[in-house]
N, C-alpha and C positions, 0 to 999 in steps of 0.2 A: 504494500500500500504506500501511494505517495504520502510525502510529510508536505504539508502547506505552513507557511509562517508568514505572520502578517507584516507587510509591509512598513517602515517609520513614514513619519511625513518628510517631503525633499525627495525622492527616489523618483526618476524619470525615463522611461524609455524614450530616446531621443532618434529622430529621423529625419533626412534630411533627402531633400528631391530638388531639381529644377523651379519649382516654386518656391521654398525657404525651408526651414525647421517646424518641427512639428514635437513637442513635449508631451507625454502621456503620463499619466500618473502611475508609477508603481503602486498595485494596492496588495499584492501577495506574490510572495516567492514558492515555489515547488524544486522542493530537493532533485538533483538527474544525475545524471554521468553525463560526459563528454563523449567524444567519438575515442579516447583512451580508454575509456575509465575511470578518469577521473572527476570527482566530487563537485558539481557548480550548482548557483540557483537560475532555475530560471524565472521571468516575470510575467506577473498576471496584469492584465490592464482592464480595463472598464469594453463591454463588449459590445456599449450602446442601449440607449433606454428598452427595456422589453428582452436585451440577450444576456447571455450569462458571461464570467468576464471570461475573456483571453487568454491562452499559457500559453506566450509566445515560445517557439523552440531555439533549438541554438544555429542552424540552417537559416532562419528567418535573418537574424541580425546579418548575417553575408550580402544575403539575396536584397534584403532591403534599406540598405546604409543606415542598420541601428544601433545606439550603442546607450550605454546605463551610464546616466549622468547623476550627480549630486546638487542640488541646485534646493539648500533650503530655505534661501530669501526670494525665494519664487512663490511659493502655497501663498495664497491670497492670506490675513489677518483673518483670527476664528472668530 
């Protein structure tokens, strides 16, 4: 069984296309292996009003210029 762990605030999958940058909120991590074997997390994102979220894989970030940024003076004020 995967192990799920929830995300801090600041965690962002970040993307970036011919239009500009795109920041996603990290809301949950899911424990995986690599294509080694070795131990990484991967991130869950919001899957859109009505879907369930996203567990992005580790293919995905190659294929679509993404990468995990730290950005905690980003989160709008609670």
């Amino acid at each position: 069984m995967s192990t799920f762990l929830p995300a801090a605030p600041g965690w962002y999958v970040r993307e970036t296309d011919d239009e500009g940058e795109y920041l996603d909120p990290v809301i949950a991590w899911k424990a995986s292996t690599d294509d080694d074997g070795g131990d990484i997390l991967l991130p869950a994102v919001e899957g859109g009003q009505g879907y369930p979220p996203i567990f992005l894989t580790a293919d995905s970030f190659a294929d679509h210029a993404r990468s995990i940024v730290y950005r905690p003076n980003h989160d709008p004020a609670a």
